[in-house]
C-alpha positions in Angstrom: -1.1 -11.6 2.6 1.5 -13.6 0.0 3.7 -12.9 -2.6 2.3 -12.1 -6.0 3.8 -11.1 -8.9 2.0 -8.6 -10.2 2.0 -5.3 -12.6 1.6 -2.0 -11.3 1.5 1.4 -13.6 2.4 4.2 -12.1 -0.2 7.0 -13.9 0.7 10.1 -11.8 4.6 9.7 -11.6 4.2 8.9 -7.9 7.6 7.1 -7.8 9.0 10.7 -7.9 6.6 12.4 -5.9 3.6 12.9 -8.6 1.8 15.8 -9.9 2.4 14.3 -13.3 3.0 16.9 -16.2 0.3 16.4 -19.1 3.5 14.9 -21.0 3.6 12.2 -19.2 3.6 8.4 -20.0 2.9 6.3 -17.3 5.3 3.8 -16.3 4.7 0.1 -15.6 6.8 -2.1 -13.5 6.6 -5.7 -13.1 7.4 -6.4 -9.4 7.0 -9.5 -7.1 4.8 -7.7 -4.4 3.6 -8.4 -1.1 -0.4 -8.7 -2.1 -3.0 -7.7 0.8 -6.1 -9.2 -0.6 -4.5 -11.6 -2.9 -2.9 -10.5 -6.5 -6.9 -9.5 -8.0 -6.7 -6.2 -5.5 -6.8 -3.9 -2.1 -2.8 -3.2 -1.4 0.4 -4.1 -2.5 3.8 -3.5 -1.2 7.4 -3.9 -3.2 10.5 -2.4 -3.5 12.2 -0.3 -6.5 15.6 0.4 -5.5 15.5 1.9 -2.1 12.5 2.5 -2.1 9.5 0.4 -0.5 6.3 1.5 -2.7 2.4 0.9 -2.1 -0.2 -0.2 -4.8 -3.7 0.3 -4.8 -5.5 -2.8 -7.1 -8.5 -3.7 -8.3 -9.6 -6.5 -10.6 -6.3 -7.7 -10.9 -5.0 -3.8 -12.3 -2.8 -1.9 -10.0 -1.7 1.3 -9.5 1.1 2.9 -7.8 -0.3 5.5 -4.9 2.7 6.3 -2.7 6.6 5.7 -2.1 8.8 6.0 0.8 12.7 5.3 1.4 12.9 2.5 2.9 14.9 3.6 6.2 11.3 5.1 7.0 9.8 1.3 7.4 10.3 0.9 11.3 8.4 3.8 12.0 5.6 3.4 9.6 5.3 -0.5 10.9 5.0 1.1 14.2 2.5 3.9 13.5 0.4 0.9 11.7 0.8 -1.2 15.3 -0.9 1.9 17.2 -3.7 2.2 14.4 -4.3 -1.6 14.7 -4.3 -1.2 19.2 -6.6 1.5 19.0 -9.1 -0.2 16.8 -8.9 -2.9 18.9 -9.6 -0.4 21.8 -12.8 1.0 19.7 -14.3 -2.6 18.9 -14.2 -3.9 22.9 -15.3 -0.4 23.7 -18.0 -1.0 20.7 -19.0 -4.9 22.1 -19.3 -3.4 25.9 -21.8 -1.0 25.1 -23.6 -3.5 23.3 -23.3 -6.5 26.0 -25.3 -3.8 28.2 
């Protein structure tokens, strides 16, 4: 993960809950972003006003998927933590059945 500055278009108006009328023009921002995969792709995260939104990317173009105020973060990082333990759970349950 680092900090990329990137631009991300927002095609479906997902920064107001989407479901974009035939009317609409998509909107670009030009954010500094926290890049998962570096600033060619996989997921970013930034803020626009109080709002923390998610970018899906892809040769270096990005696209805004999702938004959420920002007071929801704690419990997001925390349901992320539980998906992370049980995958850990599933992969030594995974190289146990193997080492048998």
């Amino acid at each position: 993960m680092r900090k990329c500055a990137i631009t991300v278009w927002d095609y479906e108006d997902n920064i107001h809950g989407g479901h974009a009328s035939k009317d609409y023009k998509p909107v670009k921002y030009e954010v500094e972003a926290w890049c998962v995969g570096g600033d060619e792709g996989v997921k970013a995260y930034f803020f626009v006003d109080n709002m923390i939104c998610v970018a899906n990317g892809d040769d270096g173009g990005w696209w805004l998927v999702d938004r959420f105020h920002m007071h929801w973060i704690h419990e997001i990082e925390e349901a992320v933590h539980a998906v992370a333990e049980e995958e850990k759970k599933i992969s030594q349950d995974k190289k146990n059945k193997t080492a048998r």
